[in-house]
C-alpha positions as CSV (number, residue, x, y, z in Angstrom):
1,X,10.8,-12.3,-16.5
2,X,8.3,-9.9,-16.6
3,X,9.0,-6.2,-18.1
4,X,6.4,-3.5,-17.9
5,X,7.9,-0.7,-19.8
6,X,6.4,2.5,-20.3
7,X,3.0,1.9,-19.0
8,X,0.0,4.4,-18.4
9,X,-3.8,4.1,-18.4
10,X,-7.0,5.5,-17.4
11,X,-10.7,4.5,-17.6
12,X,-13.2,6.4,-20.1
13,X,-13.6,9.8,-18.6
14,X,-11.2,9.9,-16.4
15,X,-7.8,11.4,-15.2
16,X,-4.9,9.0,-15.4
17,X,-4.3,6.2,-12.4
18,X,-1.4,4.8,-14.2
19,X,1.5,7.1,-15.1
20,X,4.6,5.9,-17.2
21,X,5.3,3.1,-15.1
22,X,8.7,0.9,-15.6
23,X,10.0,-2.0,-13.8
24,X,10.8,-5.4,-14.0
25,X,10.4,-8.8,-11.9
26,X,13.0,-11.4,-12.2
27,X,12.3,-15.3,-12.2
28,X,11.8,-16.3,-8.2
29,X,11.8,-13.1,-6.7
30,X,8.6,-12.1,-4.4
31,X,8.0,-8.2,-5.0
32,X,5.4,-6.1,-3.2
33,X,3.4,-3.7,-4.7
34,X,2.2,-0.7,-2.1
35,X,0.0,1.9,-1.8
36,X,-2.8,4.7,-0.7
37,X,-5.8,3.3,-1.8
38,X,-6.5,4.8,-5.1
39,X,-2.6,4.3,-6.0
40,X,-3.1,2.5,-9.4
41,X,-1.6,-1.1,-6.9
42,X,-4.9,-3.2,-8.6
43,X,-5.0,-1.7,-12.1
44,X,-1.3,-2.7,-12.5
45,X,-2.0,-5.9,-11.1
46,X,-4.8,-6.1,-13.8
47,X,-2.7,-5.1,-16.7
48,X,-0.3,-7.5,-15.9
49,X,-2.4,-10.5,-15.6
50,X,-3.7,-9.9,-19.4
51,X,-7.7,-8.9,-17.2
52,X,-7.5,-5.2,-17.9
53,X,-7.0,-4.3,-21.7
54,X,-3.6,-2.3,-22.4
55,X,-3.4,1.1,-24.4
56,X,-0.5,2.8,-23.5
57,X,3.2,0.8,-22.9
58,X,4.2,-2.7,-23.6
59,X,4.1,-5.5,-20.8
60,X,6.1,-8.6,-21.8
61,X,6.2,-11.6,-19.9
62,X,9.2,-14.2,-20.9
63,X,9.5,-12.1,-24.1
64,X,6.0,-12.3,-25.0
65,X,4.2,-9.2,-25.5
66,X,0.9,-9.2,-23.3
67,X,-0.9,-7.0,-26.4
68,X,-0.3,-10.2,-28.8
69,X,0.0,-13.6,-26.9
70,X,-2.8,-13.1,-24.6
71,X,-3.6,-16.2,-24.6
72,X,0.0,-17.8,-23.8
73,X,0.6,-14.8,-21.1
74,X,-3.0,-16.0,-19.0
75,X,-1.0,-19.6,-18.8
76,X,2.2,-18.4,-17.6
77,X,0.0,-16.1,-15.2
78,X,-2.8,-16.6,-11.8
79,X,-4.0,-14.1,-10.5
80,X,-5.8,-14.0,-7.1
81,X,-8.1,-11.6,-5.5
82,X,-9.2,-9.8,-2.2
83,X,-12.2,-11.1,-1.8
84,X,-12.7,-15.0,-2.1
85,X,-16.2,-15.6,-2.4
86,X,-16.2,-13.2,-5.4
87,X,-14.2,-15.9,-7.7
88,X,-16.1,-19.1,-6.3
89,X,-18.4,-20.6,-9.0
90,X,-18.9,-24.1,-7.2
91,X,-19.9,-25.0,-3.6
92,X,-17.6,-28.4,-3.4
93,X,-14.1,-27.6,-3.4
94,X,-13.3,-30.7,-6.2
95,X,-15.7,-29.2,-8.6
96,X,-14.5,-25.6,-8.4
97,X,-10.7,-26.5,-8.6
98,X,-11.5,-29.1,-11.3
99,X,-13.1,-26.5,-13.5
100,X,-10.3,-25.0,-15.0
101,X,-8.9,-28.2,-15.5
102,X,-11.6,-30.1,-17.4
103,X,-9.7,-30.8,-21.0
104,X,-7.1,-32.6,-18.6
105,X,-7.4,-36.1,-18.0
106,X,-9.0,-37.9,-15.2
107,X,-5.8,-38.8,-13.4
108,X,-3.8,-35.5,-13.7
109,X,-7.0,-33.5,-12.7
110,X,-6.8,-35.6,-9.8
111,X,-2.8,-35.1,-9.4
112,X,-2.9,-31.1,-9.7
113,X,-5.9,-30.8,-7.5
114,X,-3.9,-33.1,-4.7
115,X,-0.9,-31.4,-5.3
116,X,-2.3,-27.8,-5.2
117,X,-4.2,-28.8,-1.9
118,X,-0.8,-29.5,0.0
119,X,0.7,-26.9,-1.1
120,X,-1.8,-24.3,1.0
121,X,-2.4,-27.1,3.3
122,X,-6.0,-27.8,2.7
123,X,-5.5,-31.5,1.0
124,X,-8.1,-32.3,4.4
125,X,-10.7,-29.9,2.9
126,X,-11.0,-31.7,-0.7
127,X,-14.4,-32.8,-0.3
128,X,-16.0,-29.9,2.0
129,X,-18.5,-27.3,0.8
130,X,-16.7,-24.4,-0.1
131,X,-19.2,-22.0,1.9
132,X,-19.0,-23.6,5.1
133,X,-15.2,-22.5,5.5
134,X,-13.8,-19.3,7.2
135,X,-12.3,-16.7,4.4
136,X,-8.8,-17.3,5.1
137,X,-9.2,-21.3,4.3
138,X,-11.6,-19.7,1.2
139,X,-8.5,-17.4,0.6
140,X,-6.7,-20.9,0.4
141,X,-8.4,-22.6,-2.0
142,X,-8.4,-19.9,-4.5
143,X,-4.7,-19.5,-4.5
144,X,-5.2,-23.9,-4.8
145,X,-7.1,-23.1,-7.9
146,X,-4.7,-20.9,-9.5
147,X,-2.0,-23.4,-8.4
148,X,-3.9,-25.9,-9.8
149,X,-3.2,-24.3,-13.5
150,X,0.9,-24.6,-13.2
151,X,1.4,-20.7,-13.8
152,X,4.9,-19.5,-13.2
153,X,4.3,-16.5,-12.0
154,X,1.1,-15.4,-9.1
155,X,-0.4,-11.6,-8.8
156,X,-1.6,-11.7,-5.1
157,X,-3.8,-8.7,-4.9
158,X,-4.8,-7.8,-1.5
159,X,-4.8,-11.7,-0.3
160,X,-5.2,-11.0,3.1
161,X,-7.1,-7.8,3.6
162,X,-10.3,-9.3,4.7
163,X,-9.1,-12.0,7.2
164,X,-8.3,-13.0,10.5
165,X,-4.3,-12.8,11.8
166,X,-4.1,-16.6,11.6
167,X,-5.4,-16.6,7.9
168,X,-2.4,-14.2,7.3
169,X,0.2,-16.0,9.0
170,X,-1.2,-19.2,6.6
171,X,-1.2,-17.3,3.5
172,X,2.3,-15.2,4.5
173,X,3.8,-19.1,4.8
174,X,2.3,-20.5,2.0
175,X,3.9,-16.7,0.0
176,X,7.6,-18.0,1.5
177,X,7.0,-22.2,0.4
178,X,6.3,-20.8,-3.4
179,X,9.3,-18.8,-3.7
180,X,10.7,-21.5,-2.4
181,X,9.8,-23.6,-5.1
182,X,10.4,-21.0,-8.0
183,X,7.3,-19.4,-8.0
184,X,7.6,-15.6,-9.3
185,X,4.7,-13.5,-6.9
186,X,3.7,-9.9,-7.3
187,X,1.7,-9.5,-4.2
188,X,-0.1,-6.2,-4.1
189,X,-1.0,-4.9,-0.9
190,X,-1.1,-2.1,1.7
191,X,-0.6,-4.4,4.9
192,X,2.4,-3.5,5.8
193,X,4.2,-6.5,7.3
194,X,3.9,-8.4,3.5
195,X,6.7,-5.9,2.8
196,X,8.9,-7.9,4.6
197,X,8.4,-11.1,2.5
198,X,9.5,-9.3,-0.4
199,X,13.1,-8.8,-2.4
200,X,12.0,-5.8,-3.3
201,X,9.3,-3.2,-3.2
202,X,7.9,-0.8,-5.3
203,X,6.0,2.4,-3.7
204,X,3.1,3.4,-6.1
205,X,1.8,7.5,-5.2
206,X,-1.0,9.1,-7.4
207,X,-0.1,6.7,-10.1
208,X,3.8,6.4,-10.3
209,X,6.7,4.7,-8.7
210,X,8.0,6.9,-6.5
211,X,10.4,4.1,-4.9
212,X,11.9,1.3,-5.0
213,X,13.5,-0.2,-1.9
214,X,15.4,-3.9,-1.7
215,X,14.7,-5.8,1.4
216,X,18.4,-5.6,2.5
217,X,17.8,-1.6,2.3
218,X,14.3,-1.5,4.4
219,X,16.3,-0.4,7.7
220,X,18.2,2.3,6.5
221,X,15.0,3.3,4.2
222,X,12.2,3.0,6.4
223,X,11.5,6.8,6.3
224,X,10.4,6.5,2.7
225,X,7.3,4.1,3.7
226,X,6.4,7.0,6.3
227,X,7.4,9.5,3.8
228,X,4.5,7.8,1.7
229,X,2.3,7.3,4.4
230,X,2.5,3.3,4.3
231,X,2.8,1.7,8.0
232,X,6.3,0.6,9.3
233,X,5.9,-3.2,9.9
234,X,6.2,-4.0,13.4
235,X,9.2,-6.0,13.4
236,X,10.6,-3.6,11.0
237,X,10.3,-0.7,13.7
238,X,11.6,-2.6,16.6
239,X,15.2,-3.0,14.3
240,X,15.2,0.4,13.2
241,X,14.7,1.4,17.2
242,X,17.4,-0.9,17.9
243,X,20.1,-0.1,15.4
244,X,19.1,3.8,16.5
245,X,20.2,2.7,20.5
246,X,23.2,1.4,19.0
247,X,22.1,-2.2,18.2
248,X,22.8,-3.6,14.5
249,X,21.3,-7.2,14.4
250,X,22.4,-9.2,11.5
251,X,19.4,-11.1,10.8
252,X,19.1,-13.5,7.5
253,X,15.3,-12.2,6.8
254,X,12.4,-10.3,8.2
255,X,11.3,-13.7,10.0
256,X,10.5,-14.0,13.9
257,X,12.7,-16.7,13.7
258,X,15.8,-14.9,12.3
259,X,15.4,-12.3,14.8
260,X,15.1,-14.4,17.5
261,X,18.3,-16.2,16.7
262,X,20.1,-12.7,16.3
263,X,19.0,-11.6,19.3
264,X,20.5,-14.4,21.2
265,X,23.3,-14.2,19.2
266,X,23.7,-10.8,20.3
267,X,23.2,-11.3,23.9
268,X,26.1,-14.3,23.8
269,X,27.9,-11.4,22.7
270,X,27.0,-9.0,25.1
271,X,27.6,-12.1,27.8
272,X,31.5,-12.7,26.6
273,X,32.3,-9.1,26.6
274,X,31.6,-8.7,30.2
């Protein structure tokens, strides 16, 4: 579990981007961290991955404070950012995932690096230059590389911002297989439909939390995304336009698929009652 309790910070010179935040993120759950631009989304992010030093508030992460175990917290945590070809060091994909991993033997260097591969379904890539793929497939690797490491939990910040809608749809999947598999993900963001892979989601405005909304709530609190000025998610707003014509689908997630099977469902329904 990770607990941020009390936590503020600003830069040298500067007015505060971070103001007495509190929250928590239970083992397995995917939350989503929104935003302006300018909110305080990557700073927190920062903090939380031990990468940006903290002054003011404890963050503890499995009951280890991030101020003392630095060094334990950076295992148990990956963090990835939003622009690939900032974090790659090495033009063949083997050598930059092996990197990290060098004090491993040959044969599990070899098993995490297959393993990780899979898992964003880039195993095909292993031996390709690193600079001859698109970002979204760069995008893939990186989150490899972290994977690679065996971190429990995964600060996504901004993973998809610079890439194409296929890249998204790739990295929005691979999001949805590591929950899957316990991961814990904090994916900060201001693309609106990664709101709807998460439990929860936390509204960050001129520094604070000004909201926190479960994803079983998002219909009936949609206003508060406008409210912030963050933009409804697509499939989000068609629900919200339906249930406001009368039509309350009962759909298991935000997925196409789920409200493609509640739609039929409802039309079945619609059907019998004529």
């Amino acid at each position: 579990m990770i607990n941020v309790e009390n936590v503020s910070f600003k830069y040298k010179n500067s007015d505060y981007i971070l103001k007495n935040i509190n929250f928590s993120v239970n083992d397995g759950e995917v939350i989503a961290i929104v935003g302006k631009n300018g909110s305080g989304k990557s700073t927190l992010g920062r903090l939380i991955a031990g990468i940006t030093k903290l002054k003011e508030g404890t963050i503890t992460i499995d009951d280890m404070n991030i101020s003392k175990d630095i060094k334990s917290i950076r295992e148990k945590v990956g963090i990835v950012f939003q622009n690939p070809e900032n974090q790659i060091i090495f033009n063949n994909i083997y050598d930059e995932l092996s990197f990290s991993l060098r004090n491993l033997d040959k044969s599990e260097i070899e098993n995490r690096i297959t393993t990780s591969l899979k898992q964003v379904d880039m195993f095909d890539f292993k031996d390709k230059d690193l600079y001859a793929l698109s970002l979204g497939q760069k995008q893939r690797i990186m989150i490899a590389e972290i994977l690679a490491k065996n971190p429990k939990y995964i600060i996504l910040d901004e993973p998809t911002t610079m890439i194409d809608s296929y890249g998204k749809e790739k990295i929005h999947d691979i999001i949805l297989n590591l929950k899957q598999k316990g991961y814990t993900i904090i994916c900060i963001t201001n693309l609106s439909d990664e709101i709807l892979l998460a439990d929860r989601t936390f509204i960050l405005n001129n520094g604070e939390i000004v909201a926190e909304i479960k994803k079983q709530e998002l219909i009936n609190k949609y206003a508060i995304l406008e409210k912030y000025g963050i933009k409804i998610p697509t499939l989000l707003n068609i629900l919200v336009n339906l249930k406001k014509e009368g039509i309350d689908l009962d759909i298991e997630d935000f997925s196409v698929s789920s409200f493609t099977t509640a739609i039929k469902k409802e039309l079945n329904t619609e059907r019998k009652s004529i």
